[in-house]
C-alpha positions as CSV (number, residue, x, y, z in Angstrom):
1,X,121.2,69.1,85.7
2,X,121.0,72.1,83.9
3,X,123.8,75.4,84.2
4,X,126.4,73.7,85.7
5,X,128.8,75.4,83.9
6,X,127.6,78.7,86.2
7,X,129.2,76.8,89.7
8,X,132.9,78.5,89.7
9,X,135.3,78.0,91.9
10,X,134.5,81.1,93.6
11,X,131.2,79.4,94.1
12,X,132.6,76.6,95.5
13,X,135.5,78.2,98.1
14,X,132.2,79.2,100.0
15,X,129.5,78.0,102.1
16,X,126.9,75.8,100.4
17,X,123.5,75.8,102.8
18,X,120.7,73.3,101.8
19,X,117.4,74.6,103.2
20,X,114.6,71.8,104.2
21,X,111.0,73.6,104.9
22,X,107.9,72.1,105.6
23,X,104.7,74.0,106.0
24,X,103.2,73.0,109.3
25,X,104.2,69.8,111.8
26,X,101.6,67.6,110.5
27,X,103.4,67.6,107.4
28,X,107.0,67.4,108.7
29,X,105.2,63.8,110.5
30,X,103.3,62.7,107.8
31,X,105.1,63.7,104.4
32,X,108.9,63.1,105.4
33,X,109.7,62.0,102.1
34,X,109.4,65.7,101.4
35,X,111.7,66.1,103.8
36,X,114.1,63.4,103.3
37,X,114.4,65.1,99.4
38,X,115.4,68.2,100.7
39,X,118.0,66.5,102.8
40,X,119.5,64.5,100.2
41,X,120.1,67.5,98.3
42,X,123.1,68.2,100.7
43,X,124.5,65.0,98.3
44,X,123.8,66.8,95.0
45,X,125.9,69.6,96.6
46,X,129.2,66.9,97.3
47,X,128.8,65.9,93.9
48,X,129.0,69.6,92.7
49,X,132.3,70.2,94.1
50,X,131.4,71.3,97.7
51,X,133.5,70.0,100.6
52,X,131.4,68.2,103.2
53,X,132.5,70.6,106.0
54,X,131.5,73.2,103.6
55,X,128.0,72.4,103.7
56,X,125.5,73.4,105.8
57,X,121.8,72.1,106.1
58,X,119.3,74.2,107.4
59,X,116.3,72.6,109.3
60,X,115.2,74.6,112.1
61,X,112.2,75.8,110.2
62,X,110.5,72.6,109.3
63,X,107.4,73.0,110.7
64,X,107.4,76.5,110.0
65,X,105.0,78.4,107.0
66,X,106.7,80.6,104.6
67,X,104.5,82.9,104.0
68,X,106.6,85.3,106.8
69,X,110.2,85.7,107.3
70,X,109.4,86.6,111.4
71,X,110.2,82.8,113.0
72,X,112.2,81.4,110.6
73,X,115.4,81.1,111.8
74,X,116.9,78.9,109.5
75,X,116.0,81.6,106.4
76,X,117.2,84.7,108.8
77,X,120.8,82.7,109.2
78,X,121.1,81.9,105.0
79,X,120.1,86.0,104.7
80,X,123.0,87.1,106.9
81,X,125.8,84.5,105.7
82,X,124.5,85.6,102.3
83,X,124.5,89.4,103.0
84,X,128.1,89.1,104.4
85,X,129.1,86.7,101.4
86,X,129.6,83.7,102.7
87,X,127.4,81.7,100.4
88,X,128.4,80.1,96.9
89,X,124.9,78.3,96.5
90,X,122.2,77.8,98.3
91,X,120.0,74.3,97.7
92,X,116.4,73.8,97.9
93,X,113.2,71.6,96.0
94,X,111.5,75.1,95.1
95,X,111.3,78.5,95.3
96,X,107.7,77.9,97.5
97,X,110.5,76.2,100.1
98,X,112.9,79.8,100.5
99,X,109.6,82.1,100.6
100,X,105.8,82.0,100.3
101,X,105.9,85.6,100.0
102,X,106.7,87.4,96.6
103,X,108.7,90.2,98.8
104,X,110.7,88.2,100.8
105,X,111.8,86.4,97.1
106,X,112.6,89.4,95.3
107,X,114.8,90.5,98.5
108,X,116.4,87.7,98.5
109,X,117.4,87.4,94.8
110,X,118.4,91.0,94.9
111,X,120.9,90.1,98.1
112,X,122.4,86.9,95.8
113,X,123.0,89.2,93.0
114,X,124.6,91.2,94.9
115,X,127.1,88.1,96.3
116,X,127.3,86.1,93.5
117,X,125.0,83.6,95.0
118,X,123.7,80.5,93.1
119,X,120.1,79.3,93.4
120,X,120.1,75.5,92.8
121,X,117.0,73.0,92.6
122,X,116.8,69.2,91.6
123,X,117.3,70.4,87.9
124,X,118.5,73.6,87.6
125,X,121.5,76.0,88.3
126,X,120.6,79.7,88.8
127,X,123.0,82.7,88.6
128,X,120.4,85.8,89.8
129,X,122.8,87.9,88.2
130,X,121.8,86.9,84.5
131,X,118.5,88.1,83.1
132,X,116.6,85.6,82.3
133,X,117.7,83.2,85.4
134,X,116.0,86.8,86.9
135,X,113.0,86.4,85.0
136,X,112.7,82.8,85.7
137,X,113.2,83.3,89.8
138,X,110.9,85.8,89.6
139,X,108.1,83.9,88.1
140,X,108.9,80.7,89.9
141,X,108.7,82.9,93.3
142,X,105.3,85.0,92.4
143,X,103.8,81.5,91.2
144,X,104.4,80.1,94.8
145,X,103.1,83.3,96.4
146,X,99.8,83.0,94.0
147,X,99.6,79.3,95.1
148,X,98.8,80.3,98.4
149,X,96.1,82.5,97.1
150,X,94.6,79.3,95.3
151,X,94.9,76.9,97.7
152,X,92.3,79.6,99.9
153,X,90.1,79.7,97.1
154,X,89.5,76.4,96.7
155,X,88.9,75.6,100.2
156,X,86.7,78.8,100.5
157,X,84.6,77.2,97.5
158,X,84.3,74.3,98.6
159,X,83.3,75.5,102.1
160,X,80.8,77.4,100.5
161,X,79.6,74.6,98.4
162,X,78.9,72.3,101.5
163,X,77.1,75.5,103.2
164,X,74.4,75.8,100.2
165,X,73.5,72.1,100.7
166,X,73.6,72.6,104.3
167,X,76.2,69.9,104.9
168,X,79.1,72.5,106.3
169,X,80.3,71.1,109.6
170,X,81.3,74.4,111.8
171,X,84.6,73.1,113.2
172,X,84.0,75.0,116.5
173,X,80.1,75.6,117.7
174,X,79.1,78.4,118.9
175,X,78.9,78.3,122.9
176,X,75.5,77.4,124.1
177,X,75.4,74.7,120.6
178,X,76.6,71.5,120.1
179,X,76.7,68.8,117.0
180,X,73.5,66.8,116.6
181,X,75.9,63.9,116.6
182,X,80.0,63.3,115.7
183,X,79.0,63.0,111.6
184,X,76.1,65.9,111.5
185,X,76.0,69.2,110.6
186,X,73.4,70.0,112.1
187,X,73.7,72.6,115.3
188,X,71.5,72.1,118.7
189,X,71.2,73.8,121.6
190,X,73.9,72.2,124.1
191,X,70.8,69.3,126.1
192,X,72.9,70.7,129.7
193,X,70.5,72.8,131.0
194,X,72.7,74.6,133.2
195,X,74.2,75.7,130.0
196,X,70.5,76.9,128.6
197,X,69.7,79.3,131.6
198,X,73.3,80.6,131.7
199,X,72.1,81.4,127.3
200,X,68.9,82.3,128.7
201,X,69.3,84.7,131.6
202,X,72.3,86.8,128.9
203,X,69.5,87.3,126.6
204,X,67.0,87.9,129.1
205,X,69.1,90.3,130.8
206,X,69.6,92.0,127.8
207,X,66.2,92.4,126.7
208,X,65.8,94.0,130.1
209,X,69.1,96.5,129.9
210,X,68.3,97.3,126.3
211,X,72.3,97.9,125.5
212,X,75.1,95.6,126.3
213,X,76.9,97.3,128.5
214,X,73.9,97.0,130.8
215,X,74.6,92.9,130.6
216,X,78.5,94.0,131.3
217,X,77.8,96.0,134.3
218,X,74.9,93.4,135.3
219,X,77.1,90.5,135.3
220,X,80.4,92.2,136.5
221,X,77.8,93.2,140.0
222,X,77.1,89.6,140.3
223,X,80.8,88.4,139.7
224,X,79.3,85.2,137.8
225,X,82.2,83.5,135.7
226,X,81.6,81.7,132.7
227,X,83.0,78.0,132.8
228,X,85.9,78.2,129.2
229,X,85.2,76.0,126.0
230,X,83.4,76.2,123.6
231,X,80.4,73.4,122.5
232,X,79.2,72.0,126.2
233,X,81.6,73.9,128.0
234,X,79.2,77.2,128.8
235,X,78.7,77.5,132.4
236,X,77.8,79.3,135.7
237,X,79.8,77.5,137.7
238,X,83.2,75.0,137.2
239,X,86.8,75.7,138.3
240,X,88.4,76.7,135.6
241,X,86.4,80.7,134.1
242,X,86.6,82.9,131.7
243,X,85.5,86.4,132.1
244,X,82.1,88.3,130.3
245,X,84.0,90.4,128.4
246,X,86.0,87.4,126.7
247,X,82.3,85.6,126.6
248,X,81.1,88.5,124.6
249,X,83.8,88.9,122.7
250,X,83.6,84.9,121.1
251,X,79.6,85.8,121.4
252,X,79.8,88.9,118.5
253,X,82.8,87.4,116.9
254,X,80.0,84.3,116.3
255,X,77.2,86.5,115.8
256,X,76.3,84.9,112.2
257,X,75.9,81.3,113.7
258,X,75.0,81.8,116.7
259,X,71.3,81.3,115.8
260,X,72.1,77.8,115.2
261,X,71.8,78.2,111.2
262,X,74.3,78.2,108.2
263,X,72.8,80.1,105.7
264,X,74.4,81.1,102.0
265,X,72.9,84.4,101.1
266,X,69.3,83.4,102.7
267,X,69.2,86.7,104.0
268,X,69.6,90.0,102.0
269,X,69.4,91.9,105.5
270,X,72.0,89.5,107.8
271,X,74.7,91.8,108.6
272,X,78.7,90.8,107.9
273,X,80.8,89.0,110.1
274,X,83.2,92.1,110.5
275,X,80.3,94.3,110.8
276,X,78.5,92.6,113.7
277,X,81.7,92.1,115.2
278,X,82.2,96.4,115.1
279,X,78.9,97.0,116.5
280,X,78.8,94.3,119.3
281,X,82.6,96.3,120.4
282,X,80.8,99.5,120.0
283,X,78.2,98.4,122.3
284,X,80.6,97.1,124.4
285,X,82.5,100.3,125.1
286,X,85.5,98.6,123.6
């Protein structure tokens, strides 16, 4: 390991927390040799110089994204001890695993600058007080902010690709539409026909009313509920209902699909998703 002349023994009369993050639950059940690294690193701190009952492991926010401080307990607690110097060093795989967000980083090498704190990984020592440990932290935290960013991308792109061939499976239909089958792409109007006259008579009353809130005060006269769920689950009747507004509201938010086609720039004219979103709330008297 590199820097391990920077662990003193002021270093080592305090605290040493090892902080174990994982992203979402899936992962924590399905990549725990992830987690079982970040664990062991509570080892590499024994074999620094750190009593056991001086160290602490942190897991209460496996499970838990770091792109926000709000919900993370376990990096709120290391903030605090570290604030009110407590902390020598504080272990972990990455700078990604302490914060996803280049803020909450910079904060919190500014706050172990401040107390002397260490930053250690698998290979390195870090004293935030010395400039180019700094410059290093800094990088290592706006690459795992940036990462993020990346990671969108390339799902976006891909998404996108799949789209242009037509081949983009819309993980939720729109109500009213269902899957041609469990593999297809392909959108159909939901074969219930309860479900087709309950699609049929909101257009058709709409054609009538001309504006929306003509279908809202329609619908809100006849007290008709619409059965919740999304592909096969729109309905004049059930027990379990959901009321116009929230119908309407998934309806505009959907307003790009809900003509049972994914299109990639087909249509010059087709209005955003954001924008047909504004205008159907307009309408709506929202």
């Amino acid at each position: 390991m590199i820097g391990l002349e920077k662990i003193l023994t002021d270093h080592q009369d305090r605290r040493a927390f090892v902080y174990a993050r994982q992203s979402s639950p899936a992962q924590v059940l399905h990549n725990r040799s992830s987690t079982e690294r970040q664990i062991a690193l509570a080892e590499v701190a024994r074999e620094l110089g750190w009593q056991a009952t001086q160290i602490d492991v942190v897991d209460e926010d496996l499970g838990r994204s770091g792109r926000f401080v709000e919900g993370r307990q376990g990096f709120q607690r290391i903030a605090t001890e570290m604030t009110m110097g407590r902390v020598g060093a504080v272990f972990s795989l990455d700078a990604s695993r302490l914060a996803r967000s280049s803020a909450d980083w910079h904060r919190l090498l500014e706050i172990a600058a401040l107390t002397r704190t260490l930053l250690i990984d698998e290979q390195n020592v870090y004293d935030p007080r010395d400039p180019n440990d700094r410059l290093v932290l800094g990088m290592k935290g706006t690459m795992a902010d940036f990462e993020l960013v990346w990671l969108r991308q390339r799902m976006e792109g891909g998404r996108w690709h799949l789209a242009r061939k037509g081949q983009y499976r819309v993980p939720r239909p729109p109500a009213g539409y269902v899957h041609e089958d469990v593999d297809s792409a392909r959108l159909i109007f939901d074969p219930d026909e309860e479900v087709q006259r309950v699609v049929k008579l909101l257009f058709d009353r709409y054609r009538i009313g001309g504006t929306i809130n003509d279908v809202v005060a329609y619908f809100a006269q006849t007290n008709f509920g619409f059965r919740a769920g999304w592909a096969g689950g729109l309905s004049g009747r059930g027990s379990r209902t959901t009321g116009f507004r929230t119908f309407l509201r998934t309806l505009c938010t959907r307003a790009r699909t809900f003509s049972g086609v994914i299109a990639a720039k087909q249509f010059s004219t087709a209005p955003r998703a954001g924008e047909a979103t504004e205008s159907c709330r307009s309408r709506a008297g929202e």
